[in-house]
C-alpha positions as CSV (number, residue, x, y, z in Angstrom):
1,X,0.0,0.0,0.0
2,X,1.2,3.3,-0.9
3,X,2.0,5.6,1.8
4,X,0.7,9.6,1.9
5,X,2.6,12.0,3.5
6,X,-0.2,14.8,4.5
7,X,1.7,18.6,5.8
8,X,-0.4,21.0,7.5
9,X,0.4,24.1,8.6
10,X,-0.9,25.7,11.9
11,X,-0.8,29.6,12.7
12,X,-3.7,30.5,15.1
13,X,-6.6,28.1,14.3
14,X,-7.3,26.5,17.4
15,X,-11.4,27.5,16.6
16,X,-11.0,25.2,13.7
17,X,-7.4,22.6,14.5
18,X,-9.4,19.8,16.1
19,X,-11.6,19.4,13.2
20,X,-9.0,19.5,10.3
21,X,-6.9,16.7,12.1
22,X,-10.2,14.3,12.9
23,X,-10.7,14.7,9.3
24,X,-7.9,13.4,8.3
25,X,-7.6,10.8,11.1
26,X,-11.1,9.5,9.3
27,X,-10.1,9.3,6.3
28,X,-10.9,6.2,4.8
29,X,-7.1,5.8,3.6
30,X,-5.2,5.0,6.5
31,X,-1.6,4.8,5.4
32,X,-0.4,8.2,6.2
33,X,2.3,10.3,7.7
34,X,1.2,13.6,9.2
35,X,3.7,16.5,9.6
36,X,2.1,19.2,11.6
37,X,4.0,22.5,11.7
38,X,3.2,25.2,14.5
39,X,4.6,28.5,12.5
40,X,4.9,30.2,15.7
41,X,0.8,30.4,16.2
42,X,0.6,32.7,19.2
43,X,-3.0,31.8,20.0
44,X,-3.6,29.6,23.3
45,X,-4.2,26.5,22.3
46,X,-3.1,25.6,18.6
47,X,0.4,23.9,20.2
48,X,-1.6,22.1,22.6
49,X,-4.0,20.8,20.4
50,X,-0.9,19.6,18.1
51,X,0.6,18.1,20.5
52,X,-2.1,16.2,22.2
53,X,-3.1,14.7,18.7
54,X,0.6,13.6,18.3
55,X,0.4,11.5,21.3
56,X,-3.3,10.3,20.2
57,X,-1.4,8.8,16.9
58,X,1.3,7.5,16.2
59,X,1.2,8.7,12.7
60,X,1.7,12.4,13.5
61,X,5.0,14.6,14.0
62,X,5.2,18.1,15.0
63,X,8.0,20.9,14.2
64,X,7.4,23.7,16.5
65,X,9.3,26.8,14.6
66,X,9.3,30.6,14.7
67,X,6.9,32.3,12.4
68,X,8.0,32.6,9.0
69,X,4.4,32.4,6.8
70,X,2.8,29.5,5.2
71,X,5.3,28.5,3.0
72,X,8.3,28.0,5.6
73,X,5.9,25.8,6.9
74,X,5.2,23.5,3.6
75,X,8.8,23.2,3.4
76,X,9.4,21.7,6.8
77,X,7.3,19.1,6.0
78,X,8.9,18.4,2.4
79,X,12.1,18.7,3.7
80,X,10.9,16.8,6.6
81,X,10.0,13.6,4.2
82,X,13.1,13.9,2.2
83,X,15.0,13.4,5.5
84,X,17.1,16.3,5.2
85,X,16.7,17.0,8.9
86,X,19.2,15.2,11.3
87,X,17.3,14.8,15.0
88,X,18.8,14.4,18.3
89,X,17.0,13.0,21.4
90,X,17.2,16.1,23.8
91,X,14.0,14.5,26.6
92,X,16.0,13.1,29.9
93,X,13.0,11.1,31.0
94,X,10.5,9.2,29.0
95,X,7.2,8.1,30.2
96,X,4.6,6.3,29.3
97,X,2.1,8.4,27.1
98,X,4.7,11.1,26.7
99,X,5.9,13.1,24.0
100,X,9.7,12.6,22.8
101,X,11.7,15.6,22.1
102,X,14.0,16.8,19.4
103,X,16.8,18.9,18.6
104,X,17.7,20.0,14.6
105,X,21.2,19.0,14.6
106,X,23.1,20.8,12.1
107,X,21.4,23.2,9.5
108,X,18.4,24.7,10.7
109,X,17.0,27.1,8.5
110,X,13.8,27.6,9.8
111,X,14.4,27.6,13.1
112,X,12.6,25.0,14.5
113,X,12.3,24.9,18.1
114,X,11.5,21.8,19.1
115,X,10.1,18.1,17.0
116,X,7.2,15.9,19.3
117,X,6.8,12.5,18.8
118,X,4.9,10.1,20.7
119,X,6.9,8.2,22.5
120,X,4.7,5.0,21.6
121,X,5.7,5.5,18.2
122,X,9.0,4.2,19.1
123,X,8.2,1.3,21.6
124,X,10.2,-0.9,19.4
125,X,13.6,1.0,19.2
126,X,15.8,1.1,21.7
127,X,17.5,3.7,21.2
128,X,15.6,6.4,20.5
129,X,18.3,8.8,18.8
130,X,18.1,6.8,15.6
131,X,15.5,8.5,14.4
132,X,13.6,7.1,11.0
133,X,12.2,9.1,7.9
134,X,9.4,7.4,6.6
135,X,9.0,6.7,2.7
136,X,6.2,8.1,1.4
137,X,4.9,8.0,-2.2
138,X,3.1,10.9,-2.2
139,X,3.0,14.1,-0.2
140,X,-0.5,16.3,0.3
141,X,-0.8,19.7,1.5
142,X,-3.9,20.9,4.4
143,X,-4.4,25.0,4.4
C-alpha cells in the first residue's frame, strides 16, 4: 500500500485545528504520515492541540518553529519527508504516554524549536536517537 505523507500548517486556528486533524484521522485511507507545523501560532491553544493529537497517533510529527508564513511551513514538512533533517534525542525522562523531544542537529534554516513525537511511536527501538524518515509516495498539502 502506498504511503501519503499529509503537511499541514498551523498559525492560530485552534477555533477550527481539532476538526482539520479528525478529518484526516477519518479518512478512509489509512496509510499516512502527518507533519504538523506550528509557524509560531501565538494563539492559546493551537500547540496544545498539536501536540495532544501527536500522542493520540502514532502517525503524526510536529515541528514547533518561529513564524516565517505558510510557506516555511510546507517546506518543513517536504524537507521533513526527504529526511534532510538530522534529529537528536534532547528528553531526559521518558514516560509512558509522553511526548519525545527533538533537537535539529546541524542546519536549521527555519528555526525549529523543538520536534514531538509520541513516544509509543518508538516502543520498538531502543535507542531512541536513531530517528527514522518514513518513505512516502506521495505528499498532500492541508491549508
Amino acid at each position: 500500500m502506498k504511503t501519503v505523507g499529509v503537511v499541514i500548517p498551523i498559525y492560530n486556528v485552534e477555533k477550527y485545528l481539532k476538526e482539520c486533524l479528525d478529518s484526516v484521522i477519518n479518512q478512509t485511507y489509512k496509510n499516512l504520515q502527518i507533519v504538523l507545523v506550528n509557524d509560531g501560532s501565538t494563539d492559546e491553544n493551537s500547540l496544545n492541540i498539536a501536540k495532544e493529537y501527536t500522542l493520540k497517533d502514532k502517525r503524526f510529527i510536529l515541528f514547533d518553529k518561529e513564524n516565517g508564513g505558510q510557506s516555511t511551513a510546507r517546506n518543513v514538512g517536504i524537507e521533513y519527508f526527504s529526511g534532510e533533517y538530522k534529529l537528536k534525542n534532547k528528553t531526559q525522562t521518558i514516560k509512558e504516554n509522553s511526548l519525545i523531544e527533538f533537537n535539529i542537529e546541524g542546519n536549521n534554516p527555519y528555526e525549529i524549536y523543538t520536534v514531538y513525537k509520541s513516544y509509543k511511536a518508538f516502543n520498538n527501538e531502543k535507542d531512541l536517537g536513531n530517528f527514522t524518515y518514513p518513505n512516502i509516495d506521495y505528499i498532500i498539502f492541508l491549508v
